[in-house]
N, C-alpha and C positions, 0 to 999 in steps of 0.2 A: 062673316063676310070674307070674298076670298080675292087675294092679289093677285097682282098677275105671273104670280113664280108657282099659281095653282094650291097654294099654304093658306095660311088664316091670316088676317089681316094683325097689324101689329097695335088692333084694339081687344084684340080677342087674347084671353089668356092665355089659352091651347094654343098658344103662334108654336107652329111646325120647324120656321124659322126665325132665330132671334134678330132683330132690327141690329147687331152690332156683326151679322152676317152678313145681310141683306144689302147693307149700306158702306159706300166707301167712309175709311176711316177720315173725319172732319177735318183733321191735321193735314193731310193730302190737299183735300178740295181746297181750304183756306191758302196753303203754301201757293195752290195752281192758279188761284183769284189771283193773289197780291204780285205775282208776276206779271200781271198784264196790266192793273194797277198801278198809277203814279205813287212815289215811295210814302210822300205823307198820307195816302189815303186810308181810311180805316173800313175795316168788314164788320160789319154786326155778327152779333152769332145769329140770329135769326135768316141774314142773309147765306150765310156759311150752311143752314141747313136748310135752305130753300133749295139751296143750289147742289146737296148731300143729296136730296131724294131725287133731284131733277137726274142730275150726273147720272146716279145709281139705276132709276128706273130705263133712260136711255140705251145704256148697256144693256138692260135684259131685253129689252124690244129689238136690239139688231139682232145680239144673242141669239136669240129667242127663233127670229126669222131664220139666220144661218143654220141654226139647229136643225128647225124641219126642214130645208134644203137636204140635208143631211141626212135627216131621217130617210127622204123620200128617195135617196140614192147609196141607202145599206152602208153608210159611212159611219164610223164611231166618232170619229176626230173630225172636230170642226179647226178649217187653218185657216190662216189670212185671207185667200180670195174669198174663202167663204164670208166673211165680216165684210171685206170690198164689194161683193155681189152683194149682199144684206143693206151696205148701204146705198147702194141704189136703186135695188129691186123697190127698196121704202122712201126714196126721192131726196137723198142724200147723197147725190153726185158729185156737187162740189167737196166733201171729205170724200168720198172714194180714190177721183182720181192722184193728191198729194200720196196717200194713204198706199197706192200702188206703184206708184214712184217710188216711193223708199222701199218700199220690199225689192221693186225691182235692183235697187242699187244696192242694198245691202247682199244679194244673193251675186253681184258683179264682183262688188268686194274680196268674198268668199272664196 
């Protein structure tokens, strides 16, 4: 069976990539949850990894898009507009435009 990173699925023994690649690190996801989380609230680990493949798969899909952008116009380096055009070309406009805003402001800063 094959992923969408084009590898073996992480049921297949032969995985091309290992799931501790593939996936952001759990301790990440869990710290980003319980910020948005009221303080007594608790995470399941099942939730924490519902939301590990979710995160993780999401990233390759804009990824993924900026890439062949990229591809399609002899570029090596995929940069922020490319991730900002990715997420709207995919109908993620409301993260685009925050997402362009800080670039913008971080490069004013500069």
């Amino acid at each position: 069976m094959e992923d969408s990173y084009g590898g073996s699925s992480s049921k297949d023994k032969n995985c091309s990539i290992k799931e501790q690649d593939r996936l952001l690190p759990i301790a990440n996801v869990g710290r980003l949850m319980k910020q948005i989380l009221p303080q007594n609230a608790k995470i399941s680990k099942e939730a924490k990894e519902t939301m590990q493949e979710c995160v993780s798969e999401f990233i390759s899909f804009v990824t993924s898009e900026a890439s062949e952008k990229c591809r399609k116009e002899r570029r090596k380096t995929v940069n922020g507009d490319d991730i900002c055009w990715a997420l709207s070309t995919l109908g993620f406009d409301d993260y685009a435009a925050p997402m362009r805003r800080k670039s913008r402001t971080k490069i004013q800063e500069a």
